[in-house]
Biotite code that builds the C-alpha atoms (Angstrom):
import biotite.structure as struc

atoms = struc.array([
    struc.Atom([38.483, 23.828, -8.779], chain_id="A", res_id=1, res_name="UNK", atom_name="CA", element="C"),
    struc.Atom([39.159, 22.960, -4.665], chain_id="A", res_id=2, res_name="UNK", atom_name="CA", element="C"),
    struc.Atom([36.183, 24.801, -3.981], chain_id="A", res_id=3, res_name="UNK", atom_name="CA", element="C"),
    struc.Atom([33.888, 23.151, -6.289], chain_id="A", res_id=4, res_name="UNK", atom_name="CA", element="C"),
    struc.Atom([35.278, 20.179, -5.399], chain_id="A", res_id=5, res_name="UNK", atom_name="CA", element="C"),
    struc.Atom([34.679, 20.349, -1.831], chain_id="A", res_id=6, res_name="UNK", atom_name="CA", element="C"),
    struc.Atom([31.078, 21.857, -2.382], chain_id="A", res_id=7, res_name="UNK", atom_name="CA", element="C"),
    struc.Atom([30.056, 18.389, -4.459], chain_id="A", res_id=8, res_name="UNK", atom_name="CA", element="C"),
    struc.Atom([31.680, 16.664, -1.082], chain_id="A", res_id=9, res_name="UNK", atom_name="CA", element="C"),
    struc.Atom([29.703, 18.243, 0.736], chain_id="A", res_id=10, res_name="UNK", atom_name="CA", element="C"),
    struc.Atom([26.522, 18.102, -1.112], chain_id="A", res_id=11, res_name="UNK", atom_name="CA", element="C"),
    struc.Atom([27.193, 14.751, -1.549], chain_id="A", res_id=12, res_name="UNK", atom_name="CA", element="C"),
    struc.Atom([26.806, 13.784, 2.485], chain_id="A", res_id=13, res_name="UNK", atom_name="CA", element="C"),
    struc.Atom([24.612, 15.945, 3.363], chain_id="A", res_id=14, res_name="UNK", atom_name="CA", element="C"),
    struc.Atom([21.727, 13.696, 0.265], chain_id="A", res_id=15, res_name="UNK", atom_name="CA", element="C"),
    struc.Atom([23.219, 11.211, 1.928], chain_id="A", res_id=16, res_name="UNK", atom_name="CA", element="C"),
    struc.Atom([21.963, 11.767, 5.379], chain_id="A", res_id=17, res_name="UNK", atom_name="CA", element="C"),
    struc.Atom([18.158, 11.890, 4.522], chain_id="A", res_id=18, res_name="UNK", atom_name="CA", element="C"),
    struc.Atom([18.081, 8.135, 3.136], chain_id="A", res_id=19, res_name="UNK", atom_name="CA", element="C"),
    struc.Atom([16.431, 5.777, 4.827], chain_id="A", res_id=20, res_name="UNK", atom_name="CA", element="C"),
    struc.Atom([16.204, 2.312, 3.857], chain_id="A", res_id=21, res_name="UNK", atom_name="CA", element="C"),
    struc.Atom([14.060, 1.781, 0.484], chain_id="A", res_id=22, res_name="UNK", atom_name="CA", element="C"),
    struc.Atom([10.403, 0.597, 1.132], chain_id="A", res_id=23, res_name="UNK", atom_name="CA", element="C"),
    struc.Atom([9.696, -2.678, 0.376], chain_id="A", res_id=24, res_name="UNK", atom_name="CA", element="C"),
    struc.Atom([6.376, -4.312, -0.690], chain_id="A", res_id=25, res_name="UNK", atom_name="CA", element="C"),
    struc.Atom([4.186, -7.465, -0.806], chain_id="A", res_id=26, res_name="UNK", atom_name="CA", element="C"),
    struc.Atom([0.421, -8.430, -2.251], chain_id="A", res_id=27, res_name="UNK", atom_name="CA", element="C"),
    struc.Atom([-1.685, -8.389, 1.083], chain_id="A", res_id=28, res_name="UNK", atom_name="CA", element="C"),
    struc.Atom([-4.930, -8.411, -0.101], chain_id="A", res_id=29, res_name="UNK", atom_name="CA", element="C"),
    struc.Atom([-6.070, -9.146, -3.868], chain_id="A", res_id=30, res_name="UNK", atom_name="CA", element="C"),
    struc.Atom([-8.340, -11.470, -5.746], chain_id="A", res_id=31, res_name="UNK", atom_name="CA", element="C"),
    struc.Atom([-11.617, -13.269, -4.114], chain_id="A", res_id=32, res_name="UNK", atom_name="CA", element="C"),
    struc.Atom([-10.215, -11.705, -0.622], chain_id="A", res_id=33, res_name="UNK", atom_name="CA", element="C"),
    struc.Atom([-10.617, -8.048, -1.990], chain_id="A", res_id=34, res_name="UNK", atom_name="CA", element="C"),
    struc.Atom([-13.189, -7.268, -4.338], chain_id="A", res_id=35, res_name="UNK", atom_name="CA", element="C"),
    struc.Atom([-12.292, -4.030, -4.523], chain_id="A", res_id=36, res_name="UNK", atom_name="CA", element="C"),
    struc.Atom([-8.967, -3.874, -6.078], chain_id="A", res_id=37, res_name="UNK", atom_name="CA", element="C"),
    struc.Atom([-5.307, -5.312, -4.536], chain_id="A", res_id=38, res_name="UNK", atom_name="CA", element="C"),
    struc.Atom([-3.383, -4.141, -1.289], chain_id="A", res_id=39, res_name="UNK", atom_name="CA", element="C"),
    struc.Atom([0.053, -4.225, -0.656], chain_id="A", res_id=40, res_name="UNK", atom_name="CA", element="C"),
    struc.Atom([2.457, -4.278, 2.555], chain_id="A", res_id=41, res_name="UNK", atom_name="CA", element="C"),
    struc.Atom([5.087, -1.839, 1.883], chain_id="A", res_id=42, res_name="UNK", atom_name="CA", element="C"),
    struc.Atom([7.671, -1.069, 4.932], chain_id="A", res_id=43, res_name="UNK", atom_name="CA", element="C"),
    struc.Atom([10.977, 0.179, 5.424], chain_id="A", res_id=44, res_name="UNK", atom_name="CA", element="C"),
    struc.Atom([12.970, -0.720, 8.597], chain_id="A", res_id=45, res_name="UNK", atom_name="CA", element="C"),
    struc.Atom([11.048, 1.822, 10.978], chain_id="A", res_id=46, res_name="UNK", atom_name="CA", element="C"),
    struc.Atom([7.561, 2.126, 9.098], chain_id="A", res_id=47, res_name="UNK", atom_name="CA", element="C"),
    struc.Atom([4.526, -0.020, 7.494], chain_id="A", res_id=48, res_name="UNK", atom_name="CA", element="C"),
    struc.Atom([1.591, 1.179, 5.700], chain_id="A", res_id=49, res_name="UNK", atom_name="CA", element="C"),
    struc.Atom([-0.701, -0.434, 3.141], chain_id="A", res_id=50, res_name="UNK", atom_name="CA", element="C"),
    struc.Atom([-1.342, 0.806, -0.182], chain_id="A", res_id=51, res_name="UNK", atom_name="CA", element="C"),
    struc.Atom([-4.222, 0.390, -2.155], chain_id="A", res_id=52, res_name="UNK", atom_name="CA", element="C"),
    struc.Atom([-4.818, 0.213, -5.894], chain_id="A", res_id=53, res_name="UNK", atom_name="CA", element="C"),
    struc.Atom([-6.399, 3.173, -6.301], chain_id="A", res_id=54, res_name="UNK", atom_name="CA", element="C"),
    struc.Atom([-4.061, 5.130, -3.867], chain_id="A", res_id=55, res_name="UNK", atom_name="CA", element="C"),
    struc.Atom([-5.069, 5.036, -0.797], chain_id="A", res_id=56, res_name="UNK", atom_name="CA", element="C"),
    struc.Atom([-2.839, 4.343, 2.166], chain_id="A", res_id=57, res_name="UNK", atom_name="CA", element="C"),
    struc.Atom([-3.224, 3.265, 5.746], chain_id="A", res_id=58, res_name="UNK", atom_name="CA", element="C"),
    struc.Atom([-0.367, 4.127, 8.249], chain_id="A", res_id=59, res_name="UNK", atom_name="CA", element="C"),
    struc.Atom([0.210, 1.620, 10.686], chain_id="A", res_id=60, res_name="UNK", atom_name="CA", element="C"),
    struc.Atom([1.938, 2.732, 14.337], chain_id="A", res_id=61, res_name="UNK", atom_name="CA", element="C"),
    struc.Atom([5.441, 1.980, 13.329], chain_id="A", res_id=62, res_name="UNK", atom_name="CA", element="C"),
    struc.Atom([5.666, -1.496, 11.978], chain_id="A", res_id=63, res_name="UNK", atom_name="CA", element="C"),
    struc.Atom([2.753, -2.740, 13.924], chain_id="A", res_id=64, res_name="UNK", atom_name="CA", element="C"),
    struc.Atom([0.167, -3.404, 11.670], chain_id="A", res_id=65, res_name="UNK", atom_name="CA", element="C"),
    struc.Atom([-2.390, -4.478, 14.263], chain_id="A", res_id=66, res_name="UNK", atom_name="CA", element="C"),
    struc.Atom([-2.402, -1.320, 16.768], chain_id="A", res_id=67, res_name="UNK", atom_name="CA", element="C"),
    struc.Atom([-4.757, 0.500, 16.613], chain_id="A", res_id=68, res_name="UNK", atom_name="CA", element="C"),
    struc.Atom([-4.232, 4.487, 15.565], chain_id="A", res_id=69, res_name="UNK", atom_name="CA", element="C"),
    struc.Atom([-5.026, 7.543, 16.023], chain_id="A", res_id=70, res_name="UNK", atom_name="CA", element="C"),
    struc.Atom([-8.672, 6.861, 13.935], chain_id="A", res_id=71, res_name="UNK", atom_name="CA", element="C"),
    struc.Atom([-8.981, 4.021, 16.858], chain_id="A", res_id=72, res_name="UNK", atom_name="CA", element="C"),
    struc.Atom([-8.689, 1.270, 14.097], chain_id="A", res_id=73, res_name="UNK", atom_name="CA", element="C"),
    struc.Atom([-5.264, -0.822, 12.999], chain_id="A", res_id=74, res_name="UNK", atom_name="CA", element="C"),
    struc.Atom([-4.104, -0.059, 8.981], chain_id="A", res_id=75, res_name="UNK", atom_name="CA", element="C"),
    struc.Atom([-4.916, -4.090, 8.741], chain_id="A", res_id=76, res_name="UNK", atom_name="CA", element="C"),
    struc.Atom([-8.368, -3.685, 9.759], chain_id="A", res_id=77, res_name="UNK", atom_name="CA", element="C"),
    struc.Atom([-8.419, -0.327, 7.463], chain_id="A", res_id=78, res_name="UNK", atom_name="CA", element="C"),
    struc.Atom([-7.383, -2.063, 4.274], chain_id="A", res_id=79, res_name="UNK", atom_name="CA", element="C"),
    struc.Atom([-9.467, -4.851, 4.995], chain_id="A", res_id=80, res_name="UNK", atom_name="CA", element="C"),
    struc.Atom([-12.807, -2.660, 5.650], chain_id="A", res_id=81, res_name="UNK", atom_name="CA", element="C"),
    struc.Atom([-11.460, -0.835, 2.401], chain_id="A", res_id=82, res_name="UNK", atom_name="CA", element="C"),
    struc.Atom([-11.583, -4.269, 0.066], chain_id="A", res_id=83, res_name="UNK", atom_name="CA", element="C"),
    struc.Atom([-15.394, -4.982, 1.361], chain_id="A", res_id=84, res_name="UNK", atom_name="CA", element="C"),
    struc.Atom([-16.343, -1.598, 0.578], chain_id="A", res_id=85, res_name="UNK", atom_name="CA", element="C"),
])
């Protein structure tokens, strides 16, 4: 019974060590300011993306919203071009 105890110990820390901190998330963009469908805001403590109602997603650099990425446009202007479309 030690050993299976010590193997659920260990188990136990090593889940423990991939959590980060749960994402949170807001209504961005939705009614007459998205004709398309809703966005949210959804970060965690290192990370920000929007998410779109019909899945998409647009990762910002970090939790800066307004950079610009690797596509050369910010996720804010993203989800914005995505409600006009």
């Amino acid at each position: 019974m030690a050993k299976w105890f010590g193997a659920v110990i260990v188990v136990a820390a090593f889940g423990l060590v991939g959590c980060g901190a749960a994402e949170q998330c807001s209504a961005a963009l939705s009614g007459s300011s998205c004709a398309k469908g809703t966005v949210e805001a959804c970060c965690t403590s290192t990370q920000c993306r929007y998410k779109t109602s019909d899945g998409k997603s647009f990762a910002c650099e970090a939790t800066d919203c307004a950079k610009a990425n690797s596509s050369g446009k910010s996720a804010a202007m993203q989800a914005a071009e995505w409600c006009t479309m």
